[in-house]
C-alpha positions as CSV (number, residue, x, y, z in Angstrom):
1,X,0.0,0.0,0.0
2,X,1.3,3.3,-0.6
3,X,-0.4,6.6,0.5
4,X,-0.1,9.7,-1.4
5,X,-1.4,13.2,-1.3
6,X,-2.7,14.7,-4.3
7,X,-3.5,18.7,-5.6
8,X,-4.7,20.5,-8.7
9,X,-4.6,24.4,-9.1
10,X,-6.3,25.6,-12.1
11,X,-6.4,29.3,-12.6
12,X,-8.5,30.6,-15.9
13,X,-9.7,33.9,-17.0
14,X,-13.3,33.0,-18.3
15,X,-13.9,35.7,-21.3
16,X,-17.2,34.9,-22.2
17,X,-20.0,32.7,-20.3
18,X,-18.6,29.5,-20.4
19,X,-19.7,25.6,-19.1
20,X,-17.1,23.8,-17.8
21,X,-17.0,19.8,-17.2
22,X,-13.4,18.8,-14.9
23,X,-12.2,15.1,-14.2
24,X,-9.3,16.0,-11.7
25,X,-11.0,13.6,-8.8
26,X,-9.5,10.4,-7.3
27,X,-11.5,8.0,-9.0
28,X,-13.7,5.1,-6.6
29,X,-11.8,2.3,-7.8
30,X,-10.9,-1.2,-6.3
31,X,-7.1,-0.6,-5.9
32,X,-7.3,2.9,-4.2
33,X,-9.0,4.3,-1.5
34,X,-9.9,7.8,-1.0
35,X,-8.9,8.8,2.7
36,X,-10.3,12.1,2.3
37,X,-10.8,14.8,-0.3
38,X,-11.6,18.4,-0.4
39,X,-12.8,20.2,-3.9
40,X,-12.7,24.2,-4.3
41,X,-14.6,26.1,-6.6
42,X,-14.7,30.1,-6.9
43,X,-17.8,30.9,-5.3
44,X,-21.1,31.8,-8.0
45,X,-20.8,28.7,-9.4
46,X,-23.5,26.2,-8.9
47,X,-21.7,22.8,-8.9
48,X,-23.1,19.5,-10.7
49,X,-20.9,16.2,-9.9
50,X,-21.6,12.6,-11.8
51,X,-20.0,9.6,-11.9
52,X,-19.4,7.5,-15.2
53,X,-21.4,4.0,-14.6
54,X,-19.0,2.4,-17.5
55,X,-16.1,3.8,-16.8
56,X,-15.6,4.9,-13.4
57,X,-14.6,8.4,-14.0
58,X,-16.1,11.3,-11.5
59,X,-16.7,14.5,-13.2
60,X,-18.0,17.8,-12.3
61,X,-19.8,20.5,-14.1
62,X,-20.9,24.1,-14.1
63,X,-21.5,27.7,-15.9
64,X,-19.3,30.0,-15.0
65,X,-19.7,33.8,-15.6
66,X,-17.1,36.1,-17.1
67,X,-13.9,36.7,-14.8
68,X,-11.4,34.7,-12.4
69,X,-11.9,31.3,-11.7
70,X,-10.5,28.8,-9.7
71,X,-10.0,25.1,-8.8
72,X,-8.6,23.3,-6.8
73,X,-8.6,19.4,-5.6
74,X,-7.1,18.1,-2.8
75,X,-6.9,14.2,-1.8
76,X,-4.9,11.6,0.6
77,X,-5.2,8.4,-1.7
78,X,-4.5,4.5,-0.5
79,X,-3.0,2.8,-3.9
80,X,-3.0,-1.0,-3.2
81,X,-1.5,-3.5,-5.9
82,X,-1.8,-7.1,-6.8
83,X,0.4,-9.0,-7.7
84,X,1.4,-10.0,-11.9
85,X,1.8,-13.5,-13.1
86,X,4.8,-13.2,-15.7
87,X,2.9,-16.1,-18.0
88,X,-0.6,-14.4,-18.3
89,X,-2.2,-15.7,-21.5
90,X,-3.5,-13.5,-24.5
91,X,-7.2,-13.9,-25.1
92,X,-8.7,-15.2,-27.7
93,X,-10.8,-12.5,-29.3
94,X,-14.2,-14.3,-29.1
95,X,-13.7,-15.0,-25.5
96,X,-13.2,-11.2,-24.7
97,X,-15.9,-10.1,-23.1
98,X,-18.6,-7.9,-24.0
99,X,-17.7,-5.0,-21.7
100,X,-14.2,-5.2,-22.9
101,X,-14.8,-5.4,-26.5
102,X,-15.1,-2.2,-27.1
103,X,-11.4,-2.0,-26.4
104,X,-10.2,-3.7,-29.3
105,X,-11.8,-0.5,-31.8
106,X,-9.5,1.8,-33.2
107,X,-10.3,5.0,-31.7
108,X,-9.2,8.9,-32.9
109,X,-6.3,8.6,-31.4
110,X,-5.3,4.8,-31.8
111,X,-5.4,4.2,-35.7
112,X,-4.7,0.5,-34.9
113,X,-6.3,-0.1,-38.1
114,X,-3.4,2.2,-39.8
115,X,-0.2,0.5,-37.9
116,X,-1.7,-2.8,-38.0
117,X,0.7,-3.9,-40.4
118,X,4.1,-2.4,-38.5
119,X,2.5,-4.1,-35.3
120,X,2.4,-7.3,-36.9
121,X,6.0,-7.0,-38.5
122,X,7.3,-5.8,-35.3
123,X,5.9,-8.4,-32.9
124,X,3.2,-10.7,-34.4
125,X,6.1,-13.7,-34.2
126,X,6.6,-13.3,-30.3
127,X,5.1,-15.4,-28.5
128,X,1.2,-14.0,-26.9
129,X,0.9,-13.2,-23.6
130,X,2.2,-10.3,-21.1
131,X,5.6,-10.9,-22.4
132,X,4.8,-9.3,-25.9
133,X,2.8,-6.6,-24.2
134,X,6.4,-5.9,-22.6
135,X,7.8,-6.1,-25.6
136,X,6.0,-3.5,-26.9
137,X,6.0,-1.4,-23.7
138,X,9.7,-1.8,-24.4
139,X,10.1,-0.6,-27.6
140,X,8.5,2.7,-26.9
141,X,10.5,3.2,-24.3
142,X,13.5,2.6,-26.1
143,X,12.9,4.1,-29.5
144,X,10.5,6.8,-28.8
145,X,12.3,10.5,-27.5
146,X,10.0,11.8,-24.3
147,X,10.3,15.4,-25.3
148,X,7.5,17.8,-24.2
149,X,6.6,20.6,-27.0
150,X,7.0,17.8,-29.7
151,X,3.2,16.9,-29.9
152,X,-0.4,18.8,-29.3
153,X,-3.9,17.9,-28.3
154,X,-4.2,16.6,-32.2
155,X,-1.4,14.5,-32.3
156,X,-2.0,10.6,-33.1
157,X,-0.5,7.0,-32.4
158,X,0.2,6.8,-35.7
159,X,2.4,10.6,-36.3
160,X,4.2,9.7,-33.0
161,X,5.3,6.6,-34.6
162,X,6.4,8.2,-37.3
163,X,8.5,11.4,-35.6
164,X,9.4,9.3,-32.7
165,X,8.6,11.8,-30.1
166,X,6.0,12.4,-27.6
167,X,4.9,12.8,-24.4
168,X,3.1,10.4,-21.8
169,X,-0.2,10.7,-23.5
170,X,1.7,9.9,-26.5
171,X,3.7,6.9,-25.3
172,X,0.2,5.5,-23.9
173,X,-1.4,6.1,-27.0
174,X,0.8,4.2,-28.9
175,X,0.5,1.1,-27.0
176,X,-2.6,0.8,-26.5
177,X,-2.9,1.0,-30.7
178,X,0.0,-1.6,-30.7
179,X,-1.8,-3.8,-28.5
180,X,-5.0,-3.5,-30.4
181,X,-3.5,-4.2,-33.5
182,X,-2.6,-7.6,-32.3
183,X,-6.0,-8.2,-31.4
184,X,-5.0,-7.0,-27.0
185,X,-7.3,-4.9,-25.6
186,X,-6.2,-1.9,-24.4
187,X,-6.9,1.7,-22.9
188,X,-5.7,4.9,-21.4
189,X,-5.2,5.4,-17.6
190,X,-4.4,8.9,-16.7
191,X,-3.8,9.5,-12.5
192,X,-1.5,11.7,-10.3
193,X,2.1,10.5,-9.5
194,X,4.9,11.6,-8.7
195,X,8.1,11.9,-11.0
196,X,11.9,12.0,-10.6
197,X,12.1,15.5,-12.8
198,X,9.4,17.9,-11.9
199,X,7.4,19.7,-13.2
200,X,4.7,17.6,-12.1
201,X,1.4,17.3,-14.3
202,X,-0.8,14.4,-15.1
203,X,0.4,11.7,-16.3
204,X,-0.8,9.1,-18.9
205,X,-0.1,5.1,-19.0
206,X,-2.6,2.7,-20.3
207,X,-3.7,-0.8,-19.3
208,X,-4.1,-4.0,-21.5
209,X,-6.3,-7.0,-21.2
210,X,-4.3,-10.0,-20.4
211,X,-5.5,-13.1,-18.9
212,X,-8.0,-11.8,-17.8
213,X,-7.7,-9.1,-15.9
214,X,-6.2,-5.3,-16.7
215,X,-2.7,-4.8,-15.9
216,X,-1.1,-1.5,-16.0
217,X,1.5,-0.6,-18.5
218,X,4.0,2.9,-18.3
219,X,6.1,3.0,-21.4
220,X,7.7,6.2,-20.5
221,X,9.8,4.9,-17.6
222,X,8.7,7.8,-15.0
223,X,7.2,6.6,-12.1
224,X,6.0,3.3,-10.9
225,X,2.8,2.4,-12.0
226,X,1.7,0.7,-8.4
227,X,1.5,4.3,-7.0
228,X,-0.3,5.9,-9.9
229,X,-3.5,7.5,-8.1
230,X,-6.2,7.2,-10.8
231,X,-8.1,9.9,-12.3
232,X,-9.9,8.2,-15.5
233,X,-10.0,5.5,-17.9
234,X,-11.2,5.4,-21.1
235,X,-10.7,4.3,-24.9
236,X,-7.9,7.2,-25.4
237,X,-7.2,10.6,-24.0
238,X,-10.4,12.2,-25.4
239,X,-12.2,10.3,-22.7
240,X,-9.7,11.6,-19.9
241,X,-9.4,14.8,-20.8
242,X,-9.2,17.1,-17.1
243,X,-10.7,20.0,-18.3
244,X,-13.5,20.5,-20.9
245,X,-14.9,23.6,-21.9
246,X,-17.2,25.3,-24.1
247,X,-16.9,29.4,-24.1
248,X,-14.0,31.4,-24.6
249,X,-11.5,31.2,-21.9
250,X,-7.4,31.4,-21.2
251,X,-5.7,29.1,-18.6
252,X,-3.4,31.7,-16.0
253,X,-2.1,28.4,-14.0
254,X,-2.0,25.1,-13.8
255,X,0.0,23.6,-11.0
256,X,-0.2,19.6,-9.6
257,X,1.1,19.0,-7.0
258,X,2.5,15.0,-5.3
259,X,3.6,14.1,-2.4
260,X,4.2,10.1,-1.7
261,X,4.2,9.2,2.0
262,X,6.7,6.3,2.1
263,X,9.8,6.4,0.0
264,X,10.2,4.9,-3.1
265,X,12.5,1.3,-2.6
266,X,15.5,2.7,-5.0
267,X,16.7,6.0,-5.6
268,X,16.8,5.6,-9.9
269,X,13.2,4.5,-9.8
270,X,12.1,5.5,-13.0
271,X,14.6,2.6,-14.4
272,X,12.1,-0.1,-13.1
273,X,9.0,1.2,-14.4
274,X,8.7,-0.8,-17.0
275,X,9.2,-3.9,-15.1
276,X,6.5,-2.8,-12.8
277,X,2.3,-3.8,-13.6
278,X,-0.5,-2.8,-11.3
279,X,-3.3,-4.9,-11.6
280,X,-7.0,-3.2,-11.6
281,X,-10.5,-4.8,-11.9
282,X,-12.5,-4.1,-14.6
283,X,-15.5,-2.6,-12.8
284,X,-15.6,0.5,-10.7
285,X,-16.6,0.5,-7.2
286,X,-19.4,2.3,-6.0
287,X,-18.9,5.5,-4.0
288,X,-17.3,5.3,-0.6
């Protein structure tokens, strides 16, 4: 178990009258458990909260009038993690089920339709199972540049293949479009944690279906993915993004803030990421 406390600072100045929908909250899920929680809002606002029944994800909505506005979430999360059997089979895709299925799609961001091919030729001879989801997790790591500034909110599995450059919502896009194209199930987990090289922000790993369960994947090598507090899940980032708006607005600060309560069991942690998996349940648990 490993306890970590969590913050968000948004800052905008709203131009025109503008609805706002945020997904910044520790999500109610299986392997974490939200100690306590405190959400700010300027005051004027009224506040409308949801949670996704498919997905898990808590969001919360409101207009807001022209002028300052801010945010901020504050949490103490519980992350627990399971343990990964290293010989975890592939599933066969007419055993996947129904509520996973939807996984295997390409998606605007995961043209696993358009890299099918270089999936294949790159790892359609290794042998199924969790080892060829490493393999891929691998390959990102060690061919793709992290280098923030080198993609936008546009950018695609399939262009950051190409440039070989990205950040984490890059890396995680393009394995889960890997995985897809060899017929893996896959999505986008976004969460807090906390990194070696600050600045902090959220960060972006995604999970793959393997036998049987989801286990947790971090191709970027920057934190450990058993003390990623999660935020949302979804088929790619458009269904994680933290702040969705429609008005005119501009963003004055964004600050995120981590703080891990136990230290972390090596000093270069960021080197075993990739040999780390979390493993999470496919359905969300009801509020606390």
């Amino acid at each position: 178990m490993h306890l970590s406390t969590v913050e968000t600072v948004l800052e905008y100045e709203v131009r025109t009258p503008t609805h706002f929908c945020f997904n910044l909250e520790a999500a109610h899920w299986p392997t974490q458990k939200i100690v306590s929680e405190a959400l700010a809002v300027s005051s004027g606002v009224a506040m409308h909260s949801f949670t996704d029944e498919r997905s898990g994800n808590r969001f919360f909505r409101f207009d807001a009038p022209p002028g300052p506005l801010l945010v901020n979430y504050r949490a103490d999360v519980e992350v627990h993690s399971e343990h990964v059997d290293e010989h975890l089979p592939e599933t066969p895709v007419g055993e996947v089920p129904d509520d996973v299925f939807r996984y295997l799609m390409p998606t605007r961001y995961c043209e696993s339709d358009v890299l099918s091919g270089a999936a294949q030729q790159m790892f359609g001879d290794i042998a199924p199972g969790i080892g060829r989801v490493r393999r891929v997790v691998n390959w990102i790591h060690d061919s793709i540049r992290y280098q923030p500034g080198s993609t936008n909110s546009t950018t695609t599995a399939q262009e950051v293949f190409v440039q070989r450059a990205g950040v984490c919502r890059d890396f995680a896009h393009l394995g889960i479009t890997m995985c897809r194209a060899l017929n893996i199930p896959a999505r986008i987990v976004v969460g807090y944690v906390w990194f070696d090289e600050p600045p902090q922000d959220f960060h972006a790993t995604f999970e793959a279906w393997i036998g049987g369960r989801w286990v947790l994947f971090d191709p970027t090598g920057m934190a450990p993915v058993d003390r990623l507090v999660r935020i949302g899940t979804g088929r790619d980032a458009k269904d994680v993004a933290f702040s969705t708006f429609f008005g005119t607005i501009e963003m004055t600060r964004k600050e995120v803030n981590v703080f891990e309560h136990e230290p972390r069991k090596t000093a270069d942690s960021g080197k075993a990421v990739v040999e780390l998996a979390a493993v999470g349940a496919d359905a969300p648990v009801q509020s606390l």
